[in-house]
ZASE-453616 format. One record per residue (C-alpha): residue number from 0; residue in one letter; x negated, y negated, z. Coordinates in steps of 0.1 Angstrom, whole numbers, plus 5000, padded with zeros to 4 digits. Layout:
<atoms>
+-----+------+------+------+------+
:  nr : rest :   xx :   yy :   zz :
+-----+------+------+------+------+
: NUM :    a :    X :    Y :    Z :
...
+-----+------+------+------+------+
</atoms>
This chain:
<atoms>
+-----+------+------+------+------+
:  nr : rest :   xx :   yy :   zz :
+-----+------+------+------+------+
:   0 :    x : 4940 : 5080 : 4901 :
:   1 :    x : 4917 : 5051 : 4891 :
:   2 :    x : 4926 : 5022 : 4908 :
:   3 :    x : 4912 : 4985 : 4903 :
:   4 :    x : 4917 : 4954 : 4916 :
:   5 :    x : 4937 : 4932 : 4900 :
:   6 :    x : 4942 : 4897 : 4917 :
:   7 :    x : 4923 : 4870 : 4896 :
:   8 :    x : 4938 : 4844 : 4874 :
:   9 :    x : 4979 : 4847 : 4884 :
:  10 :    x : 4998 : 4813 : 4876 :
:  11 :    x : 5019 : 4804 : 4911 :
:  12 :    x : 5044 : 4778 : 4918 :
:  13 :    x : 5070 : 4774 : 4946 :
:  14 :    x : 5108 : 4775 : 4931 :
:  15 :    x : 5130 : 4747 : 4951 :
:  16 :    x : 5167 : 4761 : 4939 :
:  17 :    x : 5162 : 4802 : 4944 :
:  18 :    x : 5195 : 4805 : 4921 :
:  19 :    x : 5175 : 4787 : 4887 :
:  20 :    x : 5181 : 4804 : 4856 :
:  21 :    x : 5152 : 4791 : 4841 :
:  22 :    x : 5126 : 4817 : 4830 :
:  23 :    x : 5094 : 4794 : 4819 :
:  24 :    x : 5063 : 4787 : 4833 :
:  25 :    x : 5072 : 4756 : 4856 :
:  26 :    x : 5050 : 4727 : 4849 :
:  27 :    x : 5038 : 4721 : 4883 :
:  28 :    x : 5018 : 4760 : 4881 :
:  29 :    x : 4986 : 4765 : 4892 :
:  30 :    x : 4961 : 4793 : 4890 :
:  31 :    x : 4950 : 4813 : 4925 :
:  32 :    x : 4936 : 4841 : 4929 :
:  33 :    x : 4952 : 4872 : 4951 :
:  34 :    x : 4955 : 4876 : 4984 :
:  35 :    x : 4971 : 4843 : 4983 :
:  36 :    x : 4996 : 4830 : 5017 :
:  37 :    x : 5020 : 4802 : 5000 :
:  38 :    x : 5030 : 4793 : 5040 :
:  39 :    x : 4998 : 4773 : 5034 :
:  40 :    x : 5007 : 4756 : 5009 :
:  41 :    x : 5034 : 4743 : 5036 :
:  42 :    x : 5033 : 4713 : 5055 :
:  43 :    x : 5037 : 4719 : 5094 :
:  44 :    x : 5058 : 4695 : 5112 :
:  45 :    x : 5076 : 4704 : 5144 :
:  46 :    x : 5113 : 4704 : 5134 :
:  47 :    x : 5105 : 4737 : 5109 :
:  48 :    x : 5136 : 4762 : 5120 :
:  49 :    x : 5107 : 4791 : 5124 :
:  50 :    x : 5089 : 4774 : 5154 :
:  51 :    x : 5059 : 4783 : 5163 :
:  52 :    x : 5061 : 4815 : 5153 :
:  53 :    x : 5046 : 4808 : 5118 :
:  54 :    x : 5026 : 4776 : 5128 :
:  55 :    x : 5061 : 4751 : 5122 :
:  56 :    x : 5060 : 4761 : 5085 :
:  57 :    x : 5088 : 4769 : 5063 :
:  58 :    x : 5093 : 4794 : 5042 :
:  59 :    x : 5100 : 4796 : 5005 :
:  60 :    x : 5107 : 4805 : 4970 :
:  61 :    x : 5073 : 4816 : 4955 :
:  62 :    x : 5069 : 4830 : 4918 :
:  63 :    x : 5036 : 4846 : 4905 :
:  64 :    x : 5031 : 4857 : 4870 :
:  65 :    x : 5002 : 4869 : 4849 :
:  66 :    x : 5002 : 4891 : 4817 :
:  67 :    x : 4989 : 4924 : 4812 :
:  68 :    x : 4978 : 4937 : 4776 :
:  69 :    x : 4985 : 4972 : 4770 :
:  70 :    x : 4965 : 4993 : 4743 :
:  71 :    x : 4985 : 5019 : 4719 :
:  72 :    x : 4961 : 5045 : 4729 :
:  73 :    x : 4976 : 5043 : 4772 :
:  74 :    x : 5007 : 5055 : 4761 :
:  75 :    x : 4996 : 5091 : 4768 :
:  76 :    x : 4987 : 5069 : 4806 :
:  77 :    x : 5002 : 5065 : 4834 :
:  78 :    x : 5002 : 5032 : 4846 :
:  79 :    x : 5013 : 5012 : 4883 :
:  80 :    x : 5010 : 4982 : 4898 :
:  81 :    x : 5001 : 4988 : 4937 :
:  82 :    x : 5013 : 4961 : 4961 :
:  83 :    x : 4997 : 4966 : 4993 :
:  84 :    x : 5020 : 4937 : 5005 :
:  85 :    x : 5046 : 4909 : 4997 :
:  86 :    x : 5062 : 4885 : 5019 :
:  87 :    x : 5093 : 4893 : 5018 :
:  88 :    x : 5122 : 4904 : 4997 :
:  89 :    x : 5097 : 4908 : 4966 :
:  90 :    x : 5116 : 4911 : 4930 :
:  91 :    x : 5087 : 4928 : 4902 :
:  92 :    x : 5099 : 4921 : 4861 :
:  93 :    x : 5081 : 4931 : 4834 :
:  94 :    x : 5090 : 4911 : 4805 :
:  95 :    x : 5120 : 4899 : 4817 :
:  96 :    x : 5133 : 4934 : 4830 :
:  97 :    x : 5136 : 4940 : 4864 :
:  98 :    x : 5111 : 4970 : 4875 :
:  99 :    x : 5111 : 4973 : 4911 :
: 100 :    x : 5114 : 4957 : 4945 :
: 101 :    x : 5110 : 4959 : 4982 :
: 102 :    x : 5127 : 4942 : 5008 :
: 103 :    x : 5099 : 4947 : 5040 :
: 104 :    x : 5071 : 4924 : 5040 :
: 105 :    x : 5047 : 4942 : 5055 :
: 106 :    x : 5048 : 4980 : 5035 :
: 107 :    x : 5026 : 4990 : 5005 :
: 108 :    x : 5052 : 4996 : 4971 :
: 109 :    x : 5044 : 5007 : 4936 :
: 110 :    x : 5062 : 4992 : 4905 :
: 111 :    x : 5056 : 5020 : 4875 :
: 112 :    x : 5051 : 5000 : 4843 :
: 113 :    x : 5052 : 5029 : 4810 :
: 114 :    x : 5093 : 5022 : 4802 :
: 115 :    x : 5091 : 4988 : 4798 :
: 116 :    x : 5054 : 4978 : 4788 :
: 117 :    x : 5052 : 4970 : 4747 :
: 118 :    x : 5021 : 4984 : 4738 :
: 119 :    x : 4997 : 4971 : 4717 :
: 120 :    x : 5012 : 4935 : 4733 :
: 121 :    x : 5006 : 4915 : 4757 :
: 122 :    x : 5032 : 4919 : 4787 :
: 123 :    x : 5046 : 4892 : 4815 :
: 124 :    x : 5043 : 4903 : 4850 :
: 125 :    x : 5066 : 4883 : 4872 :
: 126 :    x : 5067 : 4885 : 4909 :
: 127 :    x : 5096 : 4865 : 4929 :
: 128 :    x : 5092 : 4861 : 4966 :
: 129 :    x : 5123 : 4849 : 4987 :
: 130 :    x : 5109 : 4842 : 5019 :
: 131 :    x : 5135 : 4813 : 5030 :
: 132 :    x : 5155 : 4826 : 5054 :
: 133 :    x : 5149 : 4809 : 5086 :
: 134 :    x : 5143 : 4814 : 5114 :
: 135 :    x : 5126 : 4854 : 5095 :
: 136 :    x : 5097 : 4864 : 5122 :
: 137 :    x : 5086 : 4864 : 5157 :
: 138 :    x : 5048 : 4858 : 5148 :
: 139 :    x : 5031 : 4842 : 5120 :
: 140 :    x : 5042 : 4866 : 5083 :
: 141 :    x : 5024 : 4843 : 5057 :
: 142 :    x : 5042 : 4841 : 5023 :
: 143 :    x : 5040 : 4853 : 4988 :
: 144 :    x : 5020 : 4878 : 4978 :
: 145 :    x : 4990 : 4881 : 5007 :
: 146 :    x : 4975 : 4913 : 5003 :
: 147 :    x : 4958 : 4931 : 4974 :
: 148 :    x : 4969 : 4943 : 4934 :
: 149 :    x : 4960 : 4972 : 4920 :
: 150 :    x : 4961 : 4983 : 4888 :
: 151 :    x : 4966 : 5020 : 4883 :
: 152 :    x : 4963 : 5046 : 4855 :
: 153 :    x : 4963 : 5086 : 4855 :
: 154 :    x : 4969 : 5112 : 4829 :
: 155 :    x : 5012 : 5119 : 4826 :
: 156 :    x : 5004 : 5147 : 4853 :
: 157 :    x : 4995 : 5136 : 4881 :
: 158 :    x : 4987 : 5133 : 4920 :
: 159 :    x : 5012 : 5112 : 4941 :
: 160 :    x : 4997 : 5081 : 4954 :
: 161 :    x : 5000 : 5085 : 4992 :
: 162 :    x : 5012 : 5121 : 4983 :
: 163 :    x : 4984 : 5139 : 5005 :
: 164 :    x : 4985 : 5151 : 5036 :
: 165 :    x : 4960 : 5168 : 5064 :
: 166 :    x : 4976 : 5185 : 5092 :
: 167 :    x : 4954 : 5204 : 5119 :
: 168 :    x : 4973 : 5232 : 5128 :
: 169 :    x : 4950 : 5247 : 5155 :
: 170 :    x : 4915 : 5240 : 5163 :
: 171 :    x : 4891 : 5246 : 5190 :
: 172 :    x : 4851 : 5240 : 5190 :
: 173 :    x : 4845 : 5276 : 5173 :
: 174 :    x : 4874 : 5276 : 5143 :
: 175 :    x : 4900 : 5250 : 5129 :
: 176 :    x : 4930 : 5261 : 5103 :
: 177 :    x : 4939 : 5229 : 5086 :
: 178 :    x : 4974 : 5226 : 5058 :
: 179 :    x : 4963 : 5202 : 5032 :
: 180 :    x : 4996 : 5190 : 5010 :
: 181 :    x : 4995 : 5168 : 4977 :
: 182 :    x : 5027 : 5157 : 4958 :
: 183 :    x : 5027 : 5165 : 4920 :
: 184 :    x : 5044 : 5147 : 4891 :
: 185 :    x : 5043 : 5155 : 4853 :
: 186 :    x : 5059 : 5133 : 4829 :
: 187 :    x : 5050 : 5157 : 4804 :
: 188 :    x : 5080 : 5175 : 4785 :
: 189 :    x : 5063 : 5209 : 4783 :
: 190 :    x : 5051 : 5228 : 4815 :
: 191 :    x : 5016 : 5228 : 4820 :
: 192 :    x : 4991 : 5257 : 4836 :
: 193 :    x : 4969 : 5234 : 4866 :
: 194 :    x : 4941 : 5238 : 4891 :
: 195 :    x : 4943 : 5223 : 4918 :
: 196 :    x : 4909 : 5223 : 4941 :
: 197 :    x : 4902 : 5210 : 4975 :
: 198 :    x : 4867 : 5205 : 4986 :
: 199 :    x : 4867 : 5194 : 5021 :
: 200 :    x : 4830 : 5178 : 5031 :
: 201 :    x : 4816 : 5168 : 5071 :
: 202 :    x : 4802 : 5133 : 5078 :
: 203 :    x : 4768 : 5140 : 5063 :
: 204 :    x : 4783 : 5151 : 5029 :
: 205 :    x : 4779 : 5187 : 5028 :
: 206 :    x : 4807 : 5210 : 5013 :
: 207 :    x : 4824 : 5230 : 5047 :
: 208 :    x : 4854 : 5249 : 5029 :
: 209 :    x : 4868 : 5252 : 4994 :
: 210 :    x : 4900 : 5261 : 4981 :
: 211 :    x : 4918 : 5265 : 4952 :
: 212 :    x : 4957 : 5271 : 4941 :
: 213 :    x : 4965 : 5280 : 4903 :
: 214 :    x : 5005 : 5268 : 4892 :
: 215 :    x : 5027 : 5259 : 4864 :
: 216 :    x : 5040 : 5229 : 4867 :
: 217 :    x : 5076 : 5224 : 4845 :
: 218 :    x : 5077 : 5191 : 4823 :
: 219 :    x : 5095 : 5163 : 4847 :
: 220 :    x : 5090 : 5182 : 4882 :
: 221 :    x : 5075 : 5168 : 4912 :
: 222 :    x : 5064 : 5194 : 4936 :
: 223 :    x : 5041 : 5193 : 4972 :
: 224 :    x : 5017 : 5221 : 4967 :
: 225 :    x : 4998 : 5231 : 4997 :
: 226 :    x : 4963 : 5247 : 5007 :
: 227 :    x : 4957 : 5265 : 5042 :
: 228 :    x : 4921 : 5262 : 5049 :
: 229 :    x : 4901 : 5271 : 5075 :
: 230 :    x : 4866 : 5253 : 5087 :
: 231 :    x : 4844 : 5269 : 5112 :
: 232 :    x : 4830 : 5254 : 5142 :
: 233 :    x : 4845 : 5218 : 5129 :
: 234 :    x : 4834 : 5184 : 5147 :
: 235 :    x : 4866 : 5179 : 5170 :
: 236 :    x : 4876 : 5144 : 5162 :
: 237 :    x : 4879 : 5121 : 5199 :
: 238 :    x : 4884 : 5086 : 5208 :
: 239 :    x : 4848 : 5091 : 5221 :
: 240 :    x : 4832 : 5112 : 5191 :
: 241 :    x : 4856 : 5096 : 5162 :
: 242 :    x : 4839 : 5119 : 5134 :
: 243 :    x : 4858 : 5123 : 5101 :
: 244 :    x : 4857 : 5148 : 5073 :
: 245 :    x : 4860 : 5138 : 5036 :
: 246 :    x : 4884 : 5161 : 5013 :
: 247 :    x : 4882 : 5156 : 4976 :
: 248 :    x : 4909 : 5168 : 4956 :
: 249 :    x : 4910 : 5176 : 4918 :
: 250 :    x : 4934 : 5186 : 4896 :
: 251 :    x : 4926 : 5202 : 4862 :
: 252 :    x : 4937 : 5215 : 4825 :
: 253 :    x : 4915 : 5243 : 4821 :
: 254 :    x : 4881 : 5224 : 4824 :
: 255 :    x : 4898 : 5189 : 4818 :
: 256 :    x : 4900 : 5169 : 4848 :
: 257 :    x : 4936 : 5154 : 4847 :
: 258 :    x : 4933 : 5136 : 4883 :
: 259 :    x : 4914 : 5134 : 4916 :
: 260 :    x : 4917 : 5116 : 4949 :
: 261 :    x : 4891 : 5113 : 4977 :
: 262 :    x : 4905 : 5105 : 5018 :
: 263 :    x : 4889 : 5108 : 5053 :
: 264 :    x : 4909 : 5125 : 5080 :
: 265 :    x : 4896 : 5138 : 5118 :
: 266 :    x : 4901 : 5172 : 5128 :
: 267 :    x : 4919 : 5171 : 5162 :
: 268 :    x : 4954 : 5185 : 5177 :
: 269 :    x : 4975 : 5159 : 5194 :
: 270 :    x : 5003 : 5170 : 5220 :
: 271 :    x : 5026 : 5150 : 5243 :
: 272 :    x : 5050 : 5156 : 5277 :
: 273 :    x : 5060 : 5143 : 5307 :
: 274 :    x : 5042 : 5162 : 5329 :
: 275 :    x : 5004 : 5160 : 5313 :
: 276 :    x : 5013 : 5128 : 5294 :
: 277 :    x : 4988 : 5130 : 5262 :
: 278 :    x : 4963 : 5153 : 5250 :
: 279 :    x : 4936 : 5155 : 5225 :
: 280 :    x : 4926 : 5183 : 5213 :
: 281 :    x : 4936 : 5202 : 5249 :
: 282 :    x : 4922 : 5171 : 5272 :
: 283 :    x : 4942 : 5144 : 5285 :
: 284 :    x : 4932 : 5108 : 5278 :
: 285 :    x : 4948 : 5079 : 5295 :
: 286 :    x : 4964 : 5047 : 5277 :
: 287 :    x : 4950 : 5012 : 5284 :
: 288 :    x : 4971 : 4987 : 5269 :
: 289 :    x : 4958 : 4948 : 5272 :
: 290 :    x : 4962 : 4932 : 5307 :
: 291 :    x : 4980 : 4891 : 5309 :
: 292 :    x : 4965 : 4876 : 5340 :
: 293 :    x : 4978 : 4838 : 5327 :
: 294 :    x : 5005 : 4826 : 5311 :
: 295 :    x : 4999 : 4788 : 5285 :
: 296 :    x : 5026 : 4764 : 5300 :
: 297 :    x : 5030 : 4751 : 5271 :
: 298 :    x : 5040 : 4765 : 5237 :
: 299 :    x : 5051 : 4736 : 5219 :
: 300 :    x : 5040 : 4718 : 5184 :
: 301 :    x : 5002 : 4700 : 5193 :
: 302 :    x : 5005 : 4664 : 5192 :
: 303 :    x : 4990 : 4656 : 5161 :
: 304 :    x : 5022 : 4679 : 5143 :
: 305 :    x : 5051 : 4660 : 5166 :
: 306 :    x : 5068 : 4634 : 5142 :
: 307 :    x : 5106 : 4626 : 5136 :
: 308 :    x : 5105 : 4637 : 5096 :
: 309 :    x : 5119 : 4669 : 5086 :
: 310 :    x : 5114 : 4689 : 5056 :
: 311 :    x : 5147 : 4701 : 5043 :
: 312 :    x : 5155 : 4743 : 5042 :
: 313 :    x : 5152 : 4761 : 5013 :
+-----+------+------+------+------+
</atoms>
């Protein structure tokens, strides 16, 4: 699926009543450019209900919006909007329809845009961010949109995003059997004859295994289509030898290439009990977690933020 980034040139402006019906661009907008933290835009002073955990700033109501011209010829296209994170309780419209929304502030969500796009127009792309519930996190979240935008496109059949999957089943230094999974979706109406190949490449590039699954895929269905393939005398992945493999997969009409996705992944088997505690690939490895030898005394505002003025909740 081609992806590119698409974070420059969004109007934002903080909403001070979250239940305001009005729909316009607010005069006070301004122009930023993704990843963008509206906490900043905050001023810290020490009575803020979220303490220090996010630096005695408030939250807020954020809105971002931006248009997106769609051509007559991507209606045979797949198109999403990737969000590889919102702070929090994120609402996505596209021209005043609501098209998706995720509560978490710190998970990756896709908003599909073909049902209510106009092509051949340009379209509004509004993001609301309610982040005003106080006191909302036990260490500093940030606000608003903060991470990446992606705009995506594919042919109407498809590979998942996220959809793929490499499992080592068994592996030792001579042989590894791996399952590789991918998640299909057609939005055709017909059913469709596919291809899908896997190519699975080491570190320096060159191919180690091939494999390929022939299918019909009916108009509307999503399936997981999976590959068992084997790799001979693999590179064991380790905490002390961390080498990764490379699988590229491809999914075809005939010779027409309708999608692809390329991923790393290590080749190693992981097991855990009480008695040996936990082992990579057969060897058990010890876990070091950070070691506190002082404790601040003090966690309070610094002085410079200490004042007697309080910025109202939103």
């Amino acid at each position: 699926m081609n992806a590119q980034k698409w974070n420059n040139d969004w109007l934002f402006w903080e909403d001070r009543n979250s239940f305001a019906l009005v729909w316009g661009i607010s005069e006070k907008a301004k122009k930023i450019n993704l990843p963008h933290d509206a906490m900043l835009e905050q001023r810290a002073y020490p009575e803020s209900l979220n303490g220090g955990n996010t630096g005695y700033r408030d939250g807020g109501v954020y809105t971002y919006v931006k248009t997106l011209t769609v051509d007559q010829a991507q209606k045979d296209k797949l198109l999403l909007l990737k969000f590889e994170g919102v702070y929090s309780n994120a609402m996505v419209y596209i021209n005043g329809q609501l098209a998706g929304k995720n509560n978490f502030g710190y998970s990756t969500f896709y908003v599909p845009l073909n049902d209510l796009v106009t092509y051949g127009a340009e379209n509004e792309i509004r993001v609301q961010v309610r982040n005003c519930n106080m006191t909302n996190s036990r260490w500093y979240s940030g606000s608003g949109i903060y991470r990446d935008v992606y705009l995506m496109e594919s042919g109407l059949v498809h590979l998942v995003p996220d959809g793929v999957q490499v499992v080592t089943e068994t592996a030792d230094e001579d042989y590894a059997a791996l399952c590789v999974s991918a998640e299909l979706s057609s939005r055709q109406h017909a059913p469709q004859a596919l291809t899908m190949e896997t190519v699975l490449r080491d570190a320096s590039g060159g191919e180690v295994s091939k494999c390929q699954s022939v299918l019909t895929l009916l108009g509307g269905e999503a399936r997981t289509v999976s590959q068992r393939i084997a790799v001979a005398r693999p590179q064991l992945w380790s905490d002390e030898n961390p080498t990764l493999y490379t699988y590229e997969i491809t999914l075809r009409d005939g010779d027409t290439v309708l999608d692809s996705e390329t991923g790393a992944f290590g080749i190693r088997t992981l097991a855990l009990d009480a008695r040996r505690g936990l082992r990579v690939n057969g060897k058990p490895v010890k876990l070091r977690g950070p070691v506190f030898t002082t404790t601040p005394a003090y966690w309070g505002p610094p002085p410079s933020m200490r004042s007697t003025s309080a910025r109202p909740n939103c």
